[in-house]
C-alpha positions, -999 to +999 in steps of 0.1 A: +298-014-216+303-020-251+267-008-259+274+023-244+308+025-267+285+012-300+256+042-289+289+065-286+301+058-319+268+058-337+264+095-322+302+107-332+292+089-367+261+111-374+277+148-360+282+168-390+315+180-411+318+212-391+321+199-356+356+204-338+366+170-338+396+186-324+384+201-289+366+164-287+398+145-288+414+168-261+387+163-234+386+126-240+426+128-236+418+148-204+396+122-191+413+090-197+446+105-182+423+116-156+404+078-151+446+067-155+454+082-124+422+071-106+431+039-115+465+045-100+454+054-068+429+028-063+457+001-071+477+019-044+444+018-017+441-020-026+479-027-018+478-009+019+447-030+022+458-060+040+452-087+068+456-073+103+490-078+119+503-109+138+474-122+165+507-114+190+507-078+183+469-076+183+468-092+220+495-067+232+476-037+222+440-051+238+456-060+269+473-029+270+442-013+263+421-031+288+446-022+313+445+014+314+408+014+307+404-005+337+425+020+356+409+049+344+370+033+352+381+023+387+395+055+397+361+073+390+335+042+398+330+055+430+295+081+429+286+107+450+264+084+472+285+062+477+310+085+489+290+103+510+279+068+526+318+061+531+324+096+546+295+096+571+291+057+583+263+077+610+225+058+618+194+073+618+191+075+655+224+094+657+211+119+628+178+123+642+191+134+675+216+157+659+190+173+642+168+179+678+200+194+694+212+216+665+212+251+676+186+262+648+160+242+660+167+253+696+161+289+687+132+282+668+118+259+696+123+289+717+107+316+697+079+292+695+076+289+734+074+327+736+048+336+712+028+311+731+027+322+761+019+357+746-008+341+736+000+347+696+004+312+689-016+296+661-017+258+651-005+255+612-019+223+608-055+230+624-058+265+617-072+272+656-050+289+687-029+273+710-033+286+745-007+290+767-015+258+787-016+234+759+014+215+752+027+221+718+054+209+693+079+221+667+070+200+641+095+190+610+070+193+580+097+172+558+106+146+585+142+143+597+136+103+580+125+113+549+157+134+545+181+111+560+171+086+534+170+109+503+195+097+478+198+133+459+209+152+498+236+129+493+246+139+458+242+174+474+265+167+501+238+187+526+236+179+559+203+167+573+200+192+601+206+219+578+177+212+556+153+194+587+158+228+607+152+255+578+126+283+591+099+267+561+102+234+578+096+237+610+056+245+617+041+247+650+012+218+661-002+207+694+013+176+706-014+150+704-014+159+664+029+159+661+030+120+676+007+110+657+021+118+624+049+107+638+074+101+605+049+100+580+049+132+557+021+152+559+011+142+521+012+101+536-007+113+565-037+131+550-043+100+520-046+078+555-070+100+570-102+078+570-084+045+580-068+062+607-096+086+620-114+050+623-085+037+645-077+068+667-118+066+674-114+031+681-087+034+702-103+062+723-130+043+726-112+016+742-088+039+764-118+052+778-139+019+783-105+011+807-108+039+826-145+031+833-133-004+844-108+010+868-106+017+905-105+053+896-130+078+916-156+090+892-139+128+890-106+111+880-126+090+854-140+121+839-112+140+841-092+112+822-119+108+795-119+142+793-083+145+780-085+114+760-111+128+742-090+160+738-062+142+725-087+130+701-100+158+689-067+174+687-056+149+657-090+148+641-092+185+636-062+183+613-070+204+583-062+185+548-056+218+534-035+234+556-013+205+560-008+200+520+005+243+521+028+237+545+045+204+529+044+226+493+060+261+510+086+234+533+097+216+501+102+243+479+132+254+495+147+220+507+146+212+472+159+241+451+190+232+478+192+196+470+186+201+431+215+234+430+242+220+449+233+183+436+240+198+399+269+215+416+284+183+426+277+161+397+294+191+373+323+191+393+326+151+400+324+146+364+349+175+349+369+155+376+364+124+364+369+135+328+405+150+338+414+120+357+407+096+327+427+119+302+458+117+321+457+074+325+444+075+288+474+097+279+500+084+300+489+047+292+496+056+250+527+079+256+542+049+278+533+027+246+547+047+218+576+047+238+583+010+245+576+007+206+602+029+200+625+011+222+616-025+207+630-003+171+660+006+188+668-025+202+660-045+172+679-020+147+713-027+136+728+009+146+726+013+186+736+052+183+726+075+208+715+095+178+693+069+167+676+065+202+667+100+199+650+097+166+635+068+177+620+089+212+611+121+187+587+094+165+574+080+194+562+110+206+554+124+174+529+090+173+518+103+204+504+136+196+489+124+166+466+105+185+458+128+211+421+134+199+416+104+210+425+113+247+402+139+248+372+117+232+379+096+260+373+126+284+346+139+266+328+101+272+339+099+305+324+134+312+291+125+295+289+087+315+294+096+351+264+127+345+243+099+333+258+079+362+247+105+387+210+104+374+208+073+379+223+078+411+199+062+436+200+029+416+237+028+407+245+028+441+230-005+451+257-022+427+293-010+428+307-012+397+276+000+377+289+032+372+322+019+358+298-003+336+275+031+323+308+052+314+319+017+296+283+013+277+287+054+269+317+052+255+311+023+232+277+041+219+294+074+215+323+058+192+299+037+172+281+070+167+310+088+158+320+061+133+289+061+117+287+100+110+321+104+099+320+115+062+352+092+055+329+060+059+301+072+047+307+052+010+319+020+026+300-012+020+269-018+043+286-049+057+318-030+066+300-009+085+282-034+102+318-052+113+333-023+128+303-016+147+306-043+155+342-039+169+328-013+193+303-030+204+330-060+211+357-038+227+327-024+256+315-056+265+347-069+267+356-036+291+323-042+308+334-081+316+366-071+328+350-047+355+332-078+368+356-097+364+381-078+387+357-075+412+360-113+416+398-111+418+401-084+441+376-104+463+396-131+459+426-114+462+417-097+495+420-128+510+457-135+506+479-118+533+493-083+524+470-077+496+452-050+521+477-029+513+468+006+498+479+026+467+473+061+462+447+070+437+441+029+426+432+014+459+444-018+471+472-042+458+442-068+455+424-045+435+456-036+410+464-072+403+427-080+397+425-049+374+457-064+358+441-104+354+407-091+348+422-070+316+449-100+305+418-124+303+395-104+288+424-087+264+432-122+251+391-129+240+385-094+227+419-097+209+409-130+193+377-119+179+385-079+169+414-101+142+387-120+132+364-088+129+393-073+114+403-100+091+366-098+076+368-061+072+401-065+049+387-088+029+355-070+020+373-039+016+394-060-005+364-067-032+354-035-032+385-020-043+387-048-071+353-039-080+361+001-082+395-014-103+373-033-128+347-008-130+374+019-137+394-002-162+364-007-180+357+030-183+391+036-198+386+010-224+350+025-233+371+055-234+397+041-255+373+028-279+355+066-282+390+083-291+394+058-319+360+066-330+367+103-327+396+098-343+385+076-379+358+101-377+378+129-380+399+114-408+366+107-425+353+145-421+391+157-431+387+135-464+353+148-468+362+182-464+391+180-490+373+167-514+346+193-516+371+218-517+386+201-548+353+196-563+345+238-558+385+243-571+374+225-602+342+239-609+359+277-608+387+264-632+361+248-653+339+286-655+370+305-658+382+281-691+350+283-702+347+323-701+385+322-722+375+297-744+346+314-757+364+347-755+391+330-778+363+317-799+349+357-805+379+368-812+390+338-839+355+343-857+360+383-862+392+372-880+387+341-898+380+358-930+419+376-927+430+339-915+427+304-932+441+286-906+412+298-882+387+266-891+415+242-880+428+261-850+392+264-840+389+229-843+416+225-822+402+247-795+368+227-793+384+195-790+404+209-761+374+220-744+357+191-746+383+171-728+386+197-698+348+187-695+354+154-694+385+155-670+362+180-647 
């Protein structure tokens, strides 16, 4: 610092006479009033700078925290499987019947029977005609299994028999053919083909070796090889190809359904679930501004009903300037149960995943936030790092407290009358284990967001006194360069005086010396009229000669 003010000084020493000294001194004025108030403010930011409140208060707010959280995460944990599970408790067996007796697939079965016999019947997996006297089947390309299991139908909300019985999924095949596919798609049945055309021979082959060994006239041995062997043939002269078509043209449709109306659901469940956690979120912070206003009234000295009302207006004025963060809550609700919903088939093996997702989102979606906003974009690394590290500690201590509810409200459920139910929240089990879950883990993410917090002041704490020094030390280097400004300015002033002085006295000095000898002509035309001229001549020269010495 004092180098720079010494370089400063040597550069203001060597400017020349004519430089406006003047206009220097004001901006340097400017900017140490300016680096004043600087220093002002920064004194001010280190005062509000301080350790976090009471541990008390801290606790308070988590729990409070925790407990709507909780709320709002429990109210939209459930997915779309695993409320279409709760809404139709139905088996397989019952389904797959359904599907046989729904009226679409009697009409099509129907049709079927009627081309046949009109002898206009072809066979869409082997390609050839089936005659009026075979025995053929409907088949369901897409089996009436595969659907009943598939996760996304559920998301869909689309019923099995609606989907099983569409016109693209129901294909015509002989009998023999339809068993033996059986529930295998036709994708799983044409990758088995060599193992099982190696068993279907095999088991011919035995079939008919029994019918030789039995008491069966020869006619009803032939007869009975005869159709074995045509029930053979029938499921070997599947066509590869034309079973792959008809999975591809079945699918198609089945699952543009699935895919619009899963999309459908999943918009709606999670503008749903967005809306639901905006009004606990806001209702839990307007119920706490309020009891904060009442704890002021309570604890002030004036118990007016006037005061009560100002205390109400502030509250609520403290409400709405911290409703953004209501609707950053919805906006990370919104975003956790989509992500939720795609994963869907696995979330629904554990059920309070989801809550755990929307929890994980959230936390991400703040860090993110924090680290983009402008305001913090200056702080120290290590700041940065702490209140990440904040958000990180706040979602897995909202992530704990799902788990740990669940293994209240298990507990819970066991104590008579906790059965009972409570619109929109579930069981009374379930509400006091939201409540102990959020107390216990409220208390250990309290304890260690003051810590976190506590670090945080104090860092911010030396950066301010670091900004202070730095800027007091600027003022003084800017001190140090008015003074220099200054002296040199008195030095240019004398400088400047003096050669004006020096060019006053060198005009007196021609002008005298232009009258002197002017005087001297006009003495020497007269001197011979005049006997006094030698000595007033003398006089004159004598004078002359000290003006030259005093110039």
């Amino acid at each position: 610092m004092s180098n720079r003010g010494a370089n400063q000084n040597n550069e203001i020493g060597n400017v020349e006479t004519d430089f406006d000294f003047e206009e220097l001194e004001v901006s340097l004025s400017k900017q140490l009033e300016e680096s004043f108030s600087d220093l002002e403010l920064l004194e001010k930011d280190r005062e509000t700078i301080s350790n976090p409140d009471s541990l008390g208060k801290v606790v308070m707010d988590e729990v409070w925290k925790q407990f709507g959280n909780q709320i709002g995460l429990d109210i939209t944990n459930e997915t779309l499987i695993q409320k279409y599970d709760r809404e139709h408790p139905e088996q397989y067996k019952d389904i797959a019947d359904s599907v046989m007796k729904d009226q679409r697939y009697k009409d099509a079965n129907k049709a079927m029977r009627d081309q046949q016999q009109s002898g206009n019947l072809k066979d869409k997996y082997t390609g050839k005609d089936l005659k009026p006297s075979e025995k053929a089947n409907l088949d369901h390309v897409v089996t009436r299994k595969e659907l009943f299991e598939n996760q996304r139908r559920k998301q869909a909300n689309l019923d099995v028999a609606a989907l099983a019985n569409k016109e693209e999924n129901l294909k015509p095949t002989n009998e023999s053919l339809n068993k033996s596919k059986g529930a295998k798609s036709n994708k799983e049945y044409v990758e088995t083909r060599e193992t099982r055309e190696k068993d279907l021979i095999e088991q011919n082959e035995k079939a008919n070796k029994k019918v030789d060994e039995s008491n069966k006239s020869d006619v009803d041995k032939r007869v009975q090889k005869e159709e074995n062997d045509k029930h053979l043939n029938d499921k070997l002269a599947a066509d590869d190809d034309l079973m792959l078509q008809a999975d591809k043209k079945a699918r198609k449709p089945i699952n543009k359904d699935i895919r619009v109306n899963a999309a459908k659901g999943i918009g709606k469940k999670a503008g749903k679930d967005a809306l639901k956690n905006m009004a606990i979120s806001a209702l839990f912070s307007l119920l706490k501004e309020i009891m904060n206003g009442l704890i002021r009234f309570l604890k002030g000295k004036s118990k007016s009903f006037k005061g009560f009302l100002s205390e109400m207006k502030q509250a609520l004025k403290s409400f709405f300037s911290k409703i953004l963060s209501v609707f950053q809550t919805g906006a990370s609700t919104l975003i956790g149960t989509i992500i939720s919903e795609i994963f869907g088939p696995i979330v629904n093996i554990f059920k309070k995943l989801a809550s755990f997702i929307k929890q994980g989102i959230s936390s991400v979606i703040d860090a993110v936030n924090y680290l983009r906003d402008k305001r913090n974009k200056d702080k120290p690394f290590t700041v940065k790092v702490a209140q990440v590290g904040k958000i990180i500690t706040v979602g897995l201590v909202g992530g704990s407290a799902i788990f740990l509810g669940e293994v209240f409200e298990k507990f819970l459920l066991t104590v008579p009358g906790m059965q009972i139910e409570i619109p929109l929240i579930g069981t009374l089990a379930n509400t006091i284990g939201l409540f102990l879950s959020s107390l216990v883990s409220g208390l250990v993410g309290a304890i260690v967001l003051n810590l976190i917090d506590k670090f945080i002041a104090k860092k911010l704490k030396e950066e301010k006194y670091e900004q202070i020094i730095d800027k007091k030390n600027g003022i003084i280097s800017l001190q140090q360069v008015q003074i220099s400004v200054a002296e040199n300015r008195v030095v240019a002033l004398k400088e400047n005086i003096m050669s004006e002085v020096s060019e006053n006295h060198a005009l007196a000095k021609g002008a005298m010396r232009q009258s002197l000898n002017n005087i001297f002509d006009d003495n020497a035309n007269n001197s011979k009229n005049n006997k006094n001229t030698s000595e007033n001549q003398s006089d004159l020269v004598q004078m002359q000669s000290d003006l030259e010495d005093l110039l």
